[in-house]
N, C-alpha and C positions, 0 to 999 in steps of 0.2 A: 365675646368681648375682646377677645388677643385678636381678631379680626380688626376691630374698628380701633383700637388702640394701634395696630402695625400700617395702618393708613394713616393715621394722623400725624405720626413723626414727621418732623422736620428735616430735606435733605434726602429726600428718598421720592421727588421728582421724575424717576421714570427715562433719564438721561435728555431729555427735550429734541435737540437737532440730532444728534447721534441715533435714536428713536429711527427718525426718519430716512438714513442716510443708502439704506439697504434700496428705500424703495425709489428715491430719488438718480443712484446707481444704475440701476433696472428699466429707470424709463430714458435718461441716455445712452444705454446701449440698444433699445429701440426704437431709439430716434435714428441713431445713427447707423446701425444696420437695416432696419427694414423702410423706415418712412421714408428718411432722406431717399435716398437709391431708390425706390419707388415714384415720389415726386419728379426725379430729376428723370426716370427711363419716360415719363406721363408727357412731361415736356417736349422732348425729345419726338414723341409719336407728334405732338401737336404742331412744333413743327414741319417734318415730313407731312403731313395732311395737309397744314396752309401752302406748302412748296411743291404738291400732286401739278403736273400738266398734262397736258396729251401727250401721249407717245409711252407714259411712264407705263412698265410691267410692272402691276403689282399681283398682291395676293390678298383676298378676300378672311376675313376671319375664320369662314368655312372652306376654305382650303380651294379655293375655286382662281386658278390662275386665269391671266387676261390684261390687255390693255388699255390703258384711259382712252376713250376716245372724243369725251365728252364733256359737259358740265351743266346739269338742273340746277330748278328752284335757286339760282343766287350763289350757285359754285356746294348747297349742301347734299346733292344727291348727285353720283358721278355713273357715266355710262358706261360700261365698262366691256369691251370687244374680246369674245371667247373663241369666238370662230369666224369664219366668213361670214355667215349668215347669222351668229347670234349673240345677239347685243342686251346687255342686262343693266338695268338700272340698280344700283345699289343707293345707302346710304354712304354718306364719308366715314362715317365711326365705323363702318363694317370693314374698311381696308386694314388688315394686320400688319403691313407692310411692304416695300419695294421688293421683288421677287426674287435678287439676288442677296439679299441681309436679313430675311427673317428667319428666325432660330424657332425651335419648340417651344419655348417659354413665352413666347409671343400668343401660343394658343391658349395657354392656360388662363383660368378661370372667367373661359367665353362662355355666355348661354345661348 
């Protein structure tokens, strides 16, 4: 009964916005360290991909250096020149980057 009587008092609301303030907190420090910074590196890639021409040295997601020589299907699948003789067609999403600016973090969480 001191149960249901100590909920029913008056004034003992739980503190309302203050309640919340911890979690609200929590999800702007991971806006602003993870998401943002993440959006704006995604940007960034996209684009380096729409500004790819021929000549450019990049680097494949799988670590496969080479240079554009090429452009498929409507500019989405590019040719990409490994050796004299061997010429690979990739997709666009599979370039990590220009071959002189991609870092290790570049690789991370490719499948």
């Amino acid at each position: 009964m001191d149960i249901l009587f100590a909920a029913a008092q008056p004034g003992q609301d739980g503190g309302g916005f203050l309640a919340f303030l911890p979690f609200i907190l929590i999800m702007a420090i991971l806006y602003f360290f993870m998401i943002r910074p993440q959006t704006k590196k995604q940007k960034e890639k996209e684009k380096m991909l729409s500004e790819l021409k021929k000549g450019d040295k990049v680097i494949s997601s799988g670590g496969i250096f080479g240079t554009v020589s090429g452009f498929k299907n409507s500019g989405r699948s590019i040719i990409l020149k490994v050796d004299k003789n061997t010429n690979l067609t990739l997709n666009k999403t599979a370039i990590a980057g220009l071959a002189g600016k991609v870092s290790d973090t570049d690789f991370e969480g490719k499948s």
